[in-house]
C-alpha positions in Angstrom: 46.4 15.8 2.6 45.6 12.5 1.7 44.1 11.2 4.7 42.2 14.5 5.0 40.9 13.0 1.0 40.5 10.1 2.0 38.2 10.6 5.3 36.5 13.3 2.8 35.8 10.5 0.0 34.4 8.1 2.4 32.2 10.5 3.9 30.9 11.3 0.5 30.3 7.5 -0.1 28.1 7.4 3.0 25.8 10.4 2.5 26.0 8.7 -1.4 23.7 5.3 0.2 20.6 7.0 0.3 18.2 4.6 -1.0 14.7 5.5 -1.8 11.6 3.4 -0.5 8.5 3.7 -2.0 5.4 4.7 0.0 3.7 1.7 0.4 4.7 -1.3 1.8 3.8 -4.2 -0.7 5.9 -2.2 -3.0 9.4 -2.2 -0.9 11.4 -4.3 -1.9 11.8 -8.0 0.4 15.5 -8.0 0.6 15.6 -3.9 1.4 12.5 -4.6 4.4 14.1 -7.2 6.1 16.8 -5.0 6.4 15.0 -2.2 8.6 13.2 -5.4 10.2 16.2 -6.8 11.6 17.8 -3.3 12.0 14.4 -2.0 14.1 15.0 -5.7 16.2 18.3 -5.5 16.8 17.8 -2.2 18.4 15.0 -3.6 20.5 17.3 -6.4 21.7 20.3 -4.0 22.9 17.5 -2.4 25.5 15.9 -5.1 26.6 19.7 -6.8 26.8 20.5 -3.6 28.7 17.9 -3.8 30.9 18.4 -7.1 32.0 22.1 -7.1 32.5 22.1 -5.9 36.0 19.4 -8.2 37.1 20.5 -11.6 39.2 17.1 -13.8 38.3 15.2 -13.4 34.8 11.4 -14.4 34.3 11.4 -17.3 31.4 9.0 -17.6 28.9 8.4 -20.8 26.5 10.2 -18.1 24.0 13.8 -18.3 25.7 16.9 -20.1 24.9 19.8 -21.2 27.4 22.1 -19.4 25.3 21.7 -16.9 22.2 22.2 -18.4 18.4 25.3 -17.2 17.1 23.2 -17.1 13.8 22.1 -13.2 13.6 19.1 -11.8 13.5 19.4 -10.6 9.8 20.7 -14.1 8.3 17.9 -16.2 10.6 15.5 -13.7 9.4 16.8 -13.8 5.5 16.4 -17.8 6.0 12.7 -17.7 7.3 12.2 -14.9 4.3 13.8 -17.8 1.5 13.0 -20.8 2.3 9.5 -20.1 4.0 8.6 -17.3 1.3 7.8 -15.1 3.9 5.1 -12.3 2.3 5.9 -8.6 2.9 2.8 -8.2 5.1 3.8 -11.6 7.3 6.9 -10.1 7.8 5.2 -6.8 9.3 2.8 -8.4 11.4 5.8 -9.8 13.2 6.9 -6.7 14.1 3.2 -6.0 15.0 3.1 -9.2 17.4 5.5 -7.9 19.3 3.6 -5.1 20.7 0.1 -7.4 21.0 2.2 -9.8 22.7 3.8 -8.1 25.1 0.6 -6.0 25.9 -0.9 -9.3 27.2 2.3 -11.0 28.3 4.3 -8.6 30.6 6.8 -11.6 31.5 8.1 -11.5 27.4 10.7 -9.4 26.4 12.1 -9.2 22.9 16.0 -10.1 23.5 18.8 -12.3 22.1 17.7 -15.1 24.1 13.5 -14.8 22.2 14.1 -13.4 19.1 14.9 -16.4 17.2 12.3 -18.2 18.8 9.8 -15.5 18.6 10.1 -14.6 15.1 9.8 -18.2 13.9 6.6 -18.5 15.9 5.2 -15.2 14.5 6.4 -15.8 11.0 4.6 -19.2 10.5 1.1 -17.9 12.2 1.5 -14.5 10.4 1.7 -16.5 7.3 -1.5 -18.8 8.5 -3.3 -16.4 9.0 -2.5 -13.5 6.3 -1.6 -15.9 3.2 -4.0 -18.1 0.9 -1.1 -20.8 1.1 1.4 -21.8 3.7 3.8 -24.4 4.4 3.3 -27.1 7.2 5.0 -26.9 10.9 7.0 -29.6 9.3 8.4 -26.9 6.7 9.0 -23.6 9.2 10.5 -26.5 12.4 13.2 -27.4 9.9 13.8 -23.9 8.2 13.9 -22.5 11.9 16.3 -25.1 13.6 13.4 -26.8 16.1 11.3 -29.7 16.9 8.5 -29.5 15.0 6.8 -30.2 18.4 7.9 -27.6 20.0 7.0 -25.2 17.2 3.2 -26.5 17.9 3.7 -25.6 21.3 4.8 -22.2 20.6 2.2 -21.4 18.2 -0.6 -22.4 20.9 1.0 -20.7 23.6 1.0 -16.9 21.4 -2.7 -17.6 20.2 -4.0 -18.1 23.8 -2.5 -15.7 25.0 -3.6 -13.5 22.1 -6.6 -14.8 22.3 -6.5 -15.8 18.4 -6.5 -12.1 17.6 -3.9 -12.9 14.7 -5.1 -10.3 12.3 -3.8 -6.4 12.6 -6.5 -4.2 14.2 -6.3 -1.2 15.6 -8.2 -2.0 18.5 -7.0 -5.6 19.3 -4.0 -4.2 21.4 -6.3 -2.1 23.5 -8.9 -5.1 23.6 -6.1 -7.8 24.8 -5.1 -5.5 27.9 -8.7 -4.9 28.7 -9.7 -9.0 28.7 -6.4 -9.1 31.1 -7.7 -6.9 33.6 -11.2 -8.3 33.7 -9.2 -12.1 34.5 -9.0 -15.3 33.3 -12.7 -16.1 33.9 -14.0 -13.9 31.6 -15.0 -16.6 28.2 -16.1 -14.3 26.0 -14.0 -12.0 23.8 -15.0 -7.9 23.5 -16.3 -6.9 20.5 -14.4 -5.4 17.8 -15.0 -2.8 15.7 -17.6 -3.6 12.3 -16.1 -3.4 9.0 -17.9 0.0 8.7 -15.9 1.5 11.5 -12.7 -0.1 10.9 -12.9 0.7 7.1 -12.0 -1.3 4.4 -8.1 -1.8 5.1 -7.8 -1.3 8.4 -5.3 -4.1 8.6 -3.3 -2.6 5.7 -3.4 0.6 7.6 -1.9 -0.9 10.8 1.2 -2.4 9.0 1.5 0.9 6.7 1.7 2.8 10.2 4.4 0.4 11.4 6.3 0.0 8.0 6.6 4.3 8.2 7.4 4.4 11.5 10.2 1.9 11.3 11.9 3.6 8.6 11.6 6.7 10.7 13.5 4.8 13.4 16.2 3.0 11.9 16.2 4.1 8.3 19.1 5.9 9.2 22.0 2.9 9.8 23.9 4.9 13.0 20.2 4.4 14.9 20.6 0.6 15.0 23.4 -2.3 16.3 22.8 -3.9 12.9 25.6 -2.8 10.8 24.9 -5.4 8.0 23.9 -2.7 5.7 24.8 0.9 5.9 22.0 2.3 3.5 20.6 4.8 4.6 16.6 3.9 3.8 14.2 7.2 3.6 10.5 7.0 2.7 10.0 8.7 -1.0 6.8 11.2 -1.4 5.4 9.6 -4.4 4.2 12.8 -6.4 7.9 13.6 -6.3 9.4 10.1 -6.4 10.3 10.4 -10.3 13.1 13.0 -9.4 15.5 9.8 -7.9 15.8 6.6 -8.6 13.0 4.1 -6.9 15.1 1.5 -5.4 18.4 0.1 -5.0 19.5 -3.1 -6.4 20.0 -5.0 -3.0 23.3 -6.6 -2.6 21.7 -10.0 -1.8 18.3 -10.6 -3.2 15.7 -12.8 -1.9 14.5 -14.7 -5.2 10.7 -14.7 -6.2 10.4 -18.7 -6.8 7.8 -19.7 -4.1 8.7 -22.7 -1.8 5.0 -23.4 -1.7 4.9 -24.4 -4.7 6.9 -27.8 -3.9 4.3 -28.9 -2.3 6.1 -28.9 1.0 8.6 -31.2 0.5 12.0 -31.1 2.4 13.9 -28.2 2.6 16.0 -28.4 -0.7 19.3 -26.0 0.2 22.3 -25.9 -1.6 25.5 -27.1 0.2 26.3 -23.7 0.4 23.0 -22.5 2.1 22.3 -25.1 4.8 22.2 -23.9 8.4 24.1 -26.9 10.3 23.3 -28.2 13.9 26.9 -29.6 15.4 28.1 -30.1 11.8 25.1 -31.9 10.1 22.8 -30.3 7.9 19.5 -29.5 9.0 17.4 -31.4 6.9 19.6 -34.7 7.3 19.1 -34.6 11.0 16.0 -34.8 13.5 16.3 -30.7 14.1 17.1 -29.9 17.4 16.6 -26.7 19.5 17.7 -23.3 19.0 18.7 -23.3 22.4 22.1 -25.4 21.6 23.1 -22.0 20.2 25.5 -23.7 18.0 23.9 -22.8 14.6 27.1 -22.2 11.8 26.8 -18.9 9.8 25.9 -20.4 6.5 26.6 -18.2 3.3 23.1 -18.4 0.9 22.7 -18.8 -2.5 19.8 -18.6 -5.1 19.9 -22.2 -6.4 17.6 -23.8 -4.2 15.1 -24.6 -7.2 18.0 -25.7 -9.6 16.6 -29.2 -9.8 12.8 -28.2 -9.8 10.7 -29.3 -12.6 9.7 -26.7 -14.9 5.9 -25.9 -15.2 4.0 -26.8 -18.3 0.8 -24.7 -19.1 -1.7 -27.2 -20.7 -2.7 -25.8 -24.3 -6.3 -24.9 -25.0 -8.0 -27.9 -27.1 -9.3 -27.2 -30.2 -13.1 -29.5 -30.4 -12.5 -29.3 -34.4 -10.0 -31.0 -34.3 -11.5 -33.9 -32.3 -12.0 -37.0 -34.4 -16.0 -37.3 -35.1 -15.7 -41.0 -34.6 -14.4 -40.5 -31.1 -17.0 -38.0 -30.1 -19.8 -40.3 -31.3 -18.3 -43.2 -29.1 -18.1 -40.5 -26.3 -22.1 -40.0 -27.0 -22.6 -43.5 -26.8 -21.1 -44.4 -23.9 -23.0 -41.8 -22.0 -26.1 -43.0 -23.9 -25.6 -46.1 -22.3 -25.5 -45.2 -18.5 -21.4 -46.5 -18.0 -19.4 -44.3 -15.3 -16.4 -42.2 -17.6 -12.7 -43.0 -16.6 -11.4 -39.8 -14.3 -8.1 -38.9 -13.7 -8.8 -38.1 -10.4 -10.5 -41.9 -9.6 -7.8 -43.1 -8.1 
């Protein structure tokens, strides 16, 4: 009788992880999308992995590794997401490049050996390309675990072969394949669609379409490898969203504070945060390739900004209060022609 309780109460807990996401994207929670990301990769990777298992010879790409990370693909995506400050629509269009890659690039595969690669390349041009600020390739190297030379490399071999079509269209997948049957000789891109056709968010419309369908997909935690959280995630109707709660608190939250804001200085981790390369933290060392495969599986904390300076907002000046003596000095210095000190002369 009590294992029969028992198998009854955890049953009860599972159907009891239901966890409500709201209809738009941009208002999901990070922490609770990178979840069905990685859960929606992960199940990518066990096909393709499937696939290729019987195969004797494999068709490399700039993309593989000589042996898989044992860092997963929910903590290396939870590090690009922290210390990069990954945006929710960057972190869609990387499940978007996938597709318009692999419509142009047959030889690519999304598997354990490209993912970490892959997402690190597609994370920093998805934030080029999407966000009014970004880090440099100095930043996302180090936060991925590369050369920052061979991150350049990466990001110039996915925009040629996307032919710099970086922003989510509709049409751009359908417009890749046809530029790929018509050769290499052909210089000039096919039109897209005007701004009256496409409509006004057309590229929010693309990344809505694959935010839904994901859910659809994995939201359910027995459709994916990824056991890392057993939520099961489910799109809310918003007319009758105020019937449940609206969100979760995740387990592990991403916090808010921007690294861009540091002016993309080093990557300041907490001792307990820092993916290590053979031992050494990764900002101590020149970062070597993911393709070691020895990455440790750091634990992360929210401290990162402990020793940032706080922000002062410069108080409006009151020109009462000015002295009149110093405003007539002012006058009289312009009077007479002399160039005024500037902070920003030197």
């Amino acid at each position: 009788m009590k294992t029969m309780n028992t198998t009854n109460s955890q049953k009860d807990d599972t159907t009891e992880q239901i966890v409500p996401l709201p209809a738009e994207y941009l208002r999901c929670s990070r922490t609770h999308l990178v979840v069905i990301i990685s859960r929606m990769l992960s199940f990518l990777i066990q096909i393709n992995d499937a696939k290729n298992a019987g195969k004797d010879t494999m068709e490399l790409t700039r993309f593989h590794s000589k042996a898989a990370p044992s860092i997963t693909v929910y903590q290396y995506l939870i590090r690009l997401t922290k210390y990069s400050s990954l945006e929710h629509s960057v972190l869609l269009s990387a499940v978007y490049y996938i597709d318009l890659l692999s419509a142009v690039y047959p030889e690519f595969t999304l598997n354990s050996l490209t993912v970490h690669r892959f997402l690190l390349t597609a994370t920093t041009i998805a934030s080029k390309g999407l966000c009014d600020s970004f880090c440099t390739n100095t930043h996302y190297s180090k936060v991925g675990g590369v050369q920052c030379s061979e991150l350049n490399i990466l990001e110039n071999e996915f925009l040629e072969r996307v032919r710099y079509r970086i922003l989510p269209r509709d049409d751009n997948i359908e417009n890749c394949k046809t530029e790929q049957k018509m050769g290499d000789n052909m210089n000039m891109l096919l039109p897209t669609k005007s701004a009256h056709e496409r409509g006004s968010n057309d590229g929010f419309n693309v990344l809505q379409s694959y935010y839904k369908k994901i859910v659809q997909l994995v939201g359910n935690p027995q459709n994916s490898p990824d056991k890392t959280s057993l939520y099961f995630f489910k799109v809310v109707d918003p007319i009758i969203s105020h019937d449940v709660p609206y969100s979760v608190p995740p387990e592990h939250a991403i916090p808010r504070n921007s690294v861009k804001e540091r002016a993309n200085d080093n990557v300041s981790v907490s001792n307990h945060s820092k993916v290590t390369i053979s031992g050494a933290p990764i900002h101590n060392i020149e970062p070597t390739s993911i393709k070691n495969g020895d990455f440790s599986n750091g634990q992360y904390s929210n401290n990162e900004h402990s020793d940032s300076p706080s922000i002062t907002i410069p108080q409006k000046r009151n020109l009462k209060d000015d002295d009149s003596n110093k405003i007539e000095r002012n006058k009289s210095v312009i009077r007479s022609g002399k160039k005024l000190a500037s902070r920003f002369d030197s």
